[in-house]
N, C-alpha and C positions, 0 to 999 in steps of 0.2 A: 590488276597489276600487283607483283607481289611485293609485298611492306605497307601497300596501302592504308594509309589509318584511316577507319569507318567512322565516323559519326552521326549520330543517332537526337533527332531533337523528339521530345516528348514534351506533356506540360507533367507535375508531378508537387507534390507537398513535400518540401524540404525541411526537414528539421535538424538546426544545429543548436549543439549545447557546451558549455564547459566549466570546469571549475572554477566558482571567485576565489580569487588568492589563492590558488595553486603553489605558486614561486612562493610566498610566504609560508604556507606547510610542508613545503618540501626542506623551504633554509632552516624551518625550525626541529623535525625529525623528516629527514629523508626514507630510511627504511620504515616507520609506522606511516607515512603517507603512501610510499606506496604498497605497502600491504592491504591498506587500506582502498586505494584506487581501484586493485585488482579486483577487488569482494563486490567494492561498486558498478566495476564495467561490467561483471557478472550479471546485476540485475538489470541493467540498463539492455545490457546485450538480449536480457531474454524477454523482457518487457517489450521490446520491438519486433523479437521475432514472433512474439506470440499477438500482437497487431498487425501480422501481414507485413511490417518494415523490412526494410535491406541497408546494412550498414555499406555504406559505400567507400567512408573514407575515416579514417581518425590519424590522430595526433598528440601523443603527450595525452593532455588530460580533453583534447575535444574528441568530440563525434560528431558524427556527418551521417545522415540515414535520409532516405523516400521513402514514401507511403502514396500509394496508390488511391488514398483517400484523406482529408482532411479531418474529416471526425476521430478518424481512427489517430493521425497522429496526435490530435488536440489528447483523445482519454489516455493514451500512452503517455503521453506529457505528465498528465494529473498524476497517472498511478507511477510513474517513477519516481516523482516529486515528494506525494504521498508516503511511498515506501522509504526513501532516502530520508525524508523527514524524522520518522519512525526511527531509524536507525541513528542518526543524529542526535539522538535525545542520550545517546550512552556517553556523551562528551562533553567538555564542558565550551563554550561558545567560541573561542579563541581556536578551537579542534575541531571546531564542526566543517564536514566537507560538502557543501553545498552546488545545485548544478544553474546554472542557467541555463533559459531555453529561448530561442525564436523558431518560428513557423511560419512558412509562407505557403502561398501556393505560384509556381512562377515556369518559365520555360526551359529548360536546361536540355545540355547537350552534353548525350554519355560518349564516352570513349574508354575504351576498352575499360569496363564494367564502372570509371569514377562519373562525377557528374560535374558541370561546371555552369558558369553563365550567372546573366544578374537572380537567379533565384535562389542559387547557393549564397551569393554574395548578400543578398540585402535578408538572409534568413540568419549569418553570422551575427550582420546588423541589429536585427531585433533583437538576440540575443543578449547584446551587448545592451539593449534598453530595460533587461529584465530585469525584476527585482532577486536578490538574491535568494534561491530557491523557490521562485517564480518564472512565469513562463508569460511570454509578446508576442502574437500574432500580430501577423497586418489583415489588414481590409478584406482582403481578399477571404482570408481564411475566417475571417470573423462573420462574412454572408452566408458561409459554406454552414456552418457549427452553431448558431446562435441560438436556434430554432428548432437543436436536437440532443444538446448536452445541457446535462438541468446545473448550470452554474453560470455566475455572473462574469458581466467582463467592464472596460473600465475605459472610457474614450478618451486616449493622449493626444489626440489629434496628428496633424500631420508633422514628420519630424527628419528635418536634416540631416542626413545620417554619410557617414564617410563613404569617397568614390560612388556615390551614385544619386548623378544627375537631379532624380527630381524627389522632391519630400516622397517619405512611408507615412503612408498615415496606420497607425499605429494603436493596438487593444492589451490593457492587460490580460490575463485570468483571473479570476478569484482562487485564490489557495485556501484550503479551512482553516481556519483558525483555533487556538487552543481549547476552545469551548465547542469546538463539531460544530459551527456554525459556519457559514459563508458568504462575505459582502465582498464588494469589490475594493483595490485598493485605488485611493485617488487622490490625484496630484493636490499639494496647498494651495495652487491657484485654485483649481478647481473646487475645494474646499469651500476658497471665500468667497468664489461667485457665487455658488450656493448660500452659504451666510448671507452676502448681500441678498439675494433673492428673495430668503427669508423674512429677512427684515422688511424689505419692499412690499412684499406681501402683508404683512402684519399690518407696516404701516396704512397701505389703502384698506384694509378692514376696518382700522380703527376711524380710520375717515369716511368711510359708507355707515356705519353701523350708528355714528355719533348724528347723522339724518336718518334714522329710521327710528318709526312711531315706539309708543312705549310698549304695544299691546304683542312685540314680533318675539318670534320664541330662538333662541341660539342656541345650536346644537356643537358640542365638542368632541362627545364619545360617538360612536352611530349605536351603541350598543341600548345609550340612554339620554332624554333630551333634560335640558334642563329648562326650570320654571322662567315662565319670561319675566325680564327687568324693566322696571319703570322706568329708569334711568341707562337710556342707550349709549351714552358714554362709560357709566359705569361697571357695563356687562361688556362691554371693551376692553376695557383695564382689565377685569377680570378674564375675561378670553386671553388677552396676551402674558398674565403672567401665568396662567394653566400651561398656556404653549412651550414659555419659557422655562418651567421647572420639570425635571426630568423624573420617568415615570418612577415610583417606586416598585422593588421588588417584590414579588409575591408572597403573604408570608407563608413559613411552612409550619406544617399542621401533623401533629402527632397521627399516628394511625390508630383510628377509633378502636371501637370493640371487637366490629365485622370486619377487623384487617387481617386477612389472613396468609403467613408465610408460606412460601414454595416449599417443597420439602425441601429437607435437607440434604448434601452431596454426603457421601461416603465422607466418614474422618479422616480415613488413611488416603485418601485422592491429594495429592500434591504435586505443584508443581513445580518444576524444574530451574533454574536461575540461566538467565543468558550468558553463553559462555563468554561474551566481551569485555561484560562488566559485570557488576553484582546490583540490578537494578531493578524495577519494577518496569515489567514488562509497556513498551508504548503501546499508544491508542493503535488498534489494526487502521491496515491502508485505506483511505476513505475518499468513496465518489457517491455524490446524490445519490439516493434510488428512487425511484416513484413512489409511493404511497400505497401499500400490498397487504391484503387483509391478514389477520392474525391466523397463523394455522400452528399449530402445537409440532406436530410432525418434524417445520420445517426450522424450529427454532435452534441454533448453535449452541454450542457452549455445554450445555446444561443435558442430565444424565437420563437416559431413555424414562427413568424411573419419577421425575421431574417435568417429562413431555404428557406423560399419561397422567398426572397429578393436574396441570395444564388444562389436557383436554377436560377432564371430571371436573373440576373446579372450577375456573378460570373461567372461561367459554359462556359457559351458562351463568356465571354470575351476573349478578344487577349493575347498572351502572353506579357510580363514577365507579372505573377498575383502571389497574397502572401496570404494568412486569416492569422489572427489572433483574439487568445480570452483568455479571464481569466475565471477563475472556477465559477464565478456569471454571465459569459456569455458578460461582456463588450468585443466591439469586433469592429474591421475592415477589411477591404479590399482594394486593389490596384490592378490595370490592365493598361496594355499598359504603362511599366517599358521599360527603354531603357537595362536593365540588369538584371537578378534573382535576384545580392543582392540588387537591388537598389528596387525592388519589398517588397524583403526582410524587408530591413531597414523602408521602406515607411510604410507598415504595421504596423509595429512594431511603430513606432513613433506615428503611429495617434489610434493605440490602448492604449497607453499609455497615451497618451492626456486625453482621455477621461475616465482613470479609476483611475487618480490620482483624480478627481473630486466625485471618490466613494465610499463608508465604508467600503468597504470590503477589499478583495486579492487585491494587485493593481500588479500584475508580469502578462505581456501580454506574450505569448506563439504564436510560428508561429502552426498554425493547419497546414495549408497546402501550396504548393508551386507549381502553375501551378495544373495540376490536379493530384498533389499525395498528400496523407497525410504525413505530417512530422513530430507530435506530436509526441516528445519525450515518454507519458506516457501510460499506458494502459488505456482502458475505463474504466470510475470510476463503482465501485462495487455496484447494483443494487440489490433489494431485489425479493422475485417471485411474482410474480403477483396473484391476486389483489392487488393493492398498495393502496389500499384505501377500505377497506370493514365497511358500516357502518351496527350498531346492535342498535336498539334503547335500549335494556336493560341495557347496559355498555356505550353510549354516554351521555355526562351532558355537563355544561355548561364550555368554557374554564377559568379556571383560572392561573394569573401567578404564583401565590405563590406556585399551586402545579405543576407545571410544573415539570416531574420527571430526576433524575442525575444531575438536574443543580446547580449551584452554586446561591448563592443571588446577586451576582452583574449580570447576565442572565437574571435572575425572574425581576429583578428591570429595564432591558433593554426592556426585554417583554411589562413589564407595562406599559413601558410609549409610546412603539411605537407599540406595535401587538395588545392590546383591545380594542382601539375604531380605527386604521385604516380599509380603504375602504375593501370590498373585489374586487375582491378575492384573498384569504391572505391561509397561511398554513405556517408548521411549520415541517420541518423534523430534527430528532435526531439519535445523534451516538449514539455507545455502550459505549464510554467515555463521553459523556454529551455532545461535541460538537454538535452546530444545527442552521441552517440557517432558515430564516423566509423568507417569499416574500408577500408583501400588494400590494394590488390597481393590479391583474395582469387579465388577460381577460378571458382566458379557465381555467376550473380546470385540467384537465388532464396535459397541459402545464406548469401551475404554481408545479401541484405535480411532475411530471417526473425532472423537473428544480433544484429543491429544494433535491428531491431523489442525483442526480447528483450532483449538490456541495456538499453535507452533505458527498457523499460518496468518492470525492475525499479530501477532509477535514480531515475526520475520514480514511480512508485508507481500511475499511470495508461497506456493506451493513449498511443504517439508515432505518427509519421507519416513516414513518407521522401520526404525533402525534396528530397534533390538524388541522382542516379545518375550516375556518371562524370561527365561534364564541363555535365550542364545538371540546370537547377532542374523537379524532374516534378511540380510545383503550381503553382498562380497564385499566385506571392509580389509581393504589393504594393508598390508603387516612390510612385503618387500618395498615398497613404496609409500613414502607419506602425501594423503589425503588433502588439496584446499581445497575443495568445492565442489560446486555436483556439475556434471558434464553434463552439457545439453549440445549433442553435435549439429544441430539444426540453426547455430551459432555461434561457432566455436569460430575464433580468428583465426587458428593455428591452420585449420581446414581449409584446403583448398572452396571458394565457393560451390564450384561446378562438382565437385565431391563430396558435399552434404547428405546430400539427398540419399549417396548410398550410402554413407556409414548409417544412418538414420536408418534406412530397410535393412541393411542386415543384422543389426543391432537387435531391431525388433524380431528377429525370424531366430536369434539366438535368446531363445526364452528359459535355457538352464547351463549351469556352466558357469566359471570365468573368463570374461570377456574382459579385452586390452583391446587400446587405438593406439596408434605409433603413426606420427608423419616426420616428414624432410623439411626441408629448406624452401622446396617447392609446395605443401602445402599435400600431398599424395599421401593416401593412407594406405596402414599395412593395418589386416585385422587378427589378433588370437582370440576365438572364439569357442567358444562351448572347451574351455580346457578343465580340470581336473587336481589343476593348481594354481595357483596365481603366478607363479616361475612359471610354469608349461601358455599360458596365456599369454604372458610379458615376451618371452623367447618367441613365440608364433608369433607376436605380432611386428616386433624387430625384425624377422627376418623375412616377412613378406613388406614388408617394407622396404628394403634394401634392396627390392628386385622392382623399385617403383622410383625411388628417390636416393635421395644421400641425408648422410649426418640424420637418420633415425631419433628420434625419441619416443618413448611413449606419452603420453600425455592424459589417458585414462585409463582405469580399472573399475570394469563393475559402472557403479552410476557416479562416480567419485573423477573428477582431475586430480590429476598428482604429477608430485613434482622426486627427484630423487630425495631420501632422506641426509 
């Protein structure tokens, strides 16, 4: 029958999320909130599309997306949270824009492409149970994921939640913590049943132990037993206040004779300051990873020259051995430690030595420990390759002024240290305008993968290289100004059912100036392979126009843009 509305039931993993205090960042700067919103839906937008998600539905400051899998939406959760976290750290607390999140798995019923039903409804729910820049699964989602994502969750039990009928029973996540660690967060009740437990527990120790003969041995560490006490009360007391005083720190220990540093980075390697703010670059985006043996080859950051120092060195050294590095690759090493943490510590000190003498990040990080990895963080987020494709139509000469997303205090930093230093020099950029530069470096492939690598542990997403020695190797917009990198495989403005092609022809336009132009309706017009950025912008407005109305374009090259 025609008008008929279809619907559609499935089961599906819903994830809805939204800003706390929103209305209060917006009544206090409107236009920086939502500048700032925009930057954020960005990575949200593309963190779900590169999970297999479909955004179904948003509002203001929520989103609405399915996932055809519940793991997938759980590590999507983490690494948005992660990344947003990251970005967070350029504000001061009262500015920070934070997301909530709930996840469910539940039944819903699509129509005409939104979704609806108690799975959207009680996924809003946990949301709203979330910790601020935390994320609440229910039950459901929690049997799916528990058993395959290496992080803790946190039992709130069952919880009354608005319009719908019967309790959620209800999981947090664990979020990392400021020290790359990860516990779970837990309620003060739950807190002090624990306490009480504890004490219960102590206490019938101390009441079994106080009848047992003199001759029995008590063990506190498993590492080491202690001598038995004649007195079974008195090795009670002392059992319970061992329990009760908290451990102390490790100390740390100078690096002996046989400590020996990684080479050193090039002197003229520097990097770049985030164009947001002027800050010290955040910890990269971080999810457990397994435990992966030491291979030199595969290690980030740090200068081909540095990998091969590694493999000779390092590798075959005696134990106790430790690396460490920072996100621009300053970095040491130690072997033949009379201990692991003394390994540990030695590392750690004489990487820190040498990166407080540097512009950048100065937090040294242990990568590895004898021959396993122990970096807290995932590998920083890499773009596909070619990283470097040059087209002489679209390459001109580098300028800072138009360096694109950056800020002027960036352009003004470019100026005075990236266009007349040595090469070889390049320039990699976030989808937030953060971007690291590196002068005077040996290989280009080294200097671009180096630079790829901090940028993207930096930005928390894939960058892009922008500029290589002295010219710009993308089409960076001059008739239009630049906010962000276009990924059509997410773009709102895009019709859904329209993606897919801007996506294929996109790709099959591999030289040239390339423009997207849509309507009202969401219909793309393409100027493709043109020969100017005007001759692109024009073809793409006026196949458009023979598709939709009210035209705009919306990108250039790999760039969204908006008129200047």
């Amino acid at each position: 029958m025609a008008g008929q509305i279809v619907l559609k039931r499935k089961i599906a993993a819903i994830f809805a999320a939204d800003i706390a205090g929103y209305s209060r960042l917006v009544a206090e700067d409107e236009e920086e909130t939502l500048r700032r919103l925009a930057a954020y839906r960005e990575v949200v937008d593309d963190f779900i599309a590169r999970a297999g998600g479909r955004i179904f539905n948003t509002a203001g400051d929520a989103v609405l997306a399915e996932f055809p899998s519940a793991v997938e939406a759980v590590r999507c959760a983490i690494d948005i949270q992660e990344s947003l976290r990251t970005r967070n750290m350029a504000f001061p607390p009262n500015r920070q824009m934070s997301y909530r999140i709930g996840i469910t798995i539940g039944d819903v019923v699509e129509r005409d492409g939104d979704l609806l039903g108690d799975g959207v409804n009680i996924a809003a729910r946990l949301e709203g149970l979330a910790d601020v820049g935390g994320i609440c699964i229910s039950r459901a989602v929690h049997e799916q994921v528990a058993n395959k994502l290496s992080v803790q969750f946190a039992d709130m039990g069952a919880r009354e939640v608005k319009n719908i009928p019967t309790p959620v029973h209800a999981y947090r996540v664990a979020m990392r913590r400021e020290d790359g660690t990860y516990a779970p967060p837990l309620d003060k009740a739950a807190k002090r049943a624990g306490l009480r437990r504890l004490v219960g527990a102590i206490a019938l120790a101390v009441v079994a132990l106080a009848a047992i003969t003199a001759g029995t041995a008590f063990y506190l560490d498993h590492r080491q037993s202690q001598p038995a006490q004649p007195d079974a009360a008195k090795a009670a007391a002392e059992a319970l206040a061992r329990l009760s005083a908290k451990p102390a720190p490790p100390p740390r220990r100078a690096a002996s004779s046989a400590a020996k540093p990684a080479s050193p980075e090039p002197a003229a390697a520097q990097p770049g300051a985030s164009a947001r703010a002027d800050h010290p670059a955040p910890a990269p985006s971080a999810t457990p990873v397994a435990v992966e043996k030491f291979v030199p080859d595969t290690v980030p950051f740090v200068s081909e020259r540095t990998r091969i120092a590694l493999a000779r060195d390092y590798v075959p050294a005696p134990a106790y051995k430790a690396f460490a590095t920072t996100t621009i690759g300053v970095s040491a090493y130690v072997s033949g430690q009379p201990s692991e943490e003394a390994a540990k510590s030695a590392a750690l000190e004489q990487c820190q030595q040498r990166a407080e003498a540097s512009n950048g990040p100065r937090k040294c990080e242990l990568y590895a420990v004898g021959d396993s990895v122990v970096y807290a963080h995932s590998k920083p987020p890499l773009p596909p390759l070619p990283w470097v494709r040059h087209d002489p139509s679209t390459e001109r000469a580098f300028s800072a002024a138009e360096m694109p997303l950056v800020r002027d205090a960036g352009r003004a930093r470019l100026e005075a240290n990236y266009g007349a230093a040595r090469r070889t020099k390049a320039i990699a950029l976030g989808p937030g305008g953060q971007f690291i530069y590196t002068v005077g470096g040996e290989l280009v492939d080294d200097v671009v993968r180096r630079n790829l690598e901090a940028c993207g542990a930096q930005a928390g997403a894939p960058c892009m290289i922008v500029a290589l020695d002295d010219a710009f190797v993308v089409p960076v917009p001059t008739v239009m100004k630049a906010t962000g990198f276009f990924h059509a495989a997410s773009h709102a403005a895009i019709a859904p059912e329209a993606r897919e092609e801007v996506v294929r022809r996109l790709e099959a336009a591999t030289s040239g100036w390339n423009a997207i132009a849509v309507g009202t309706a969401g219909r793309p017009g393409f100027g493709l392979s043109g020969d100017r950025e005007e001759t692109a912008i024009g073809g793409a407005l006026a196949d458009c126009s023979t598709r939709d109305n009210d035209c705009r374009v919306i990108a250039i090259g790999p760039f969204t843009v908006e008129d200047n």
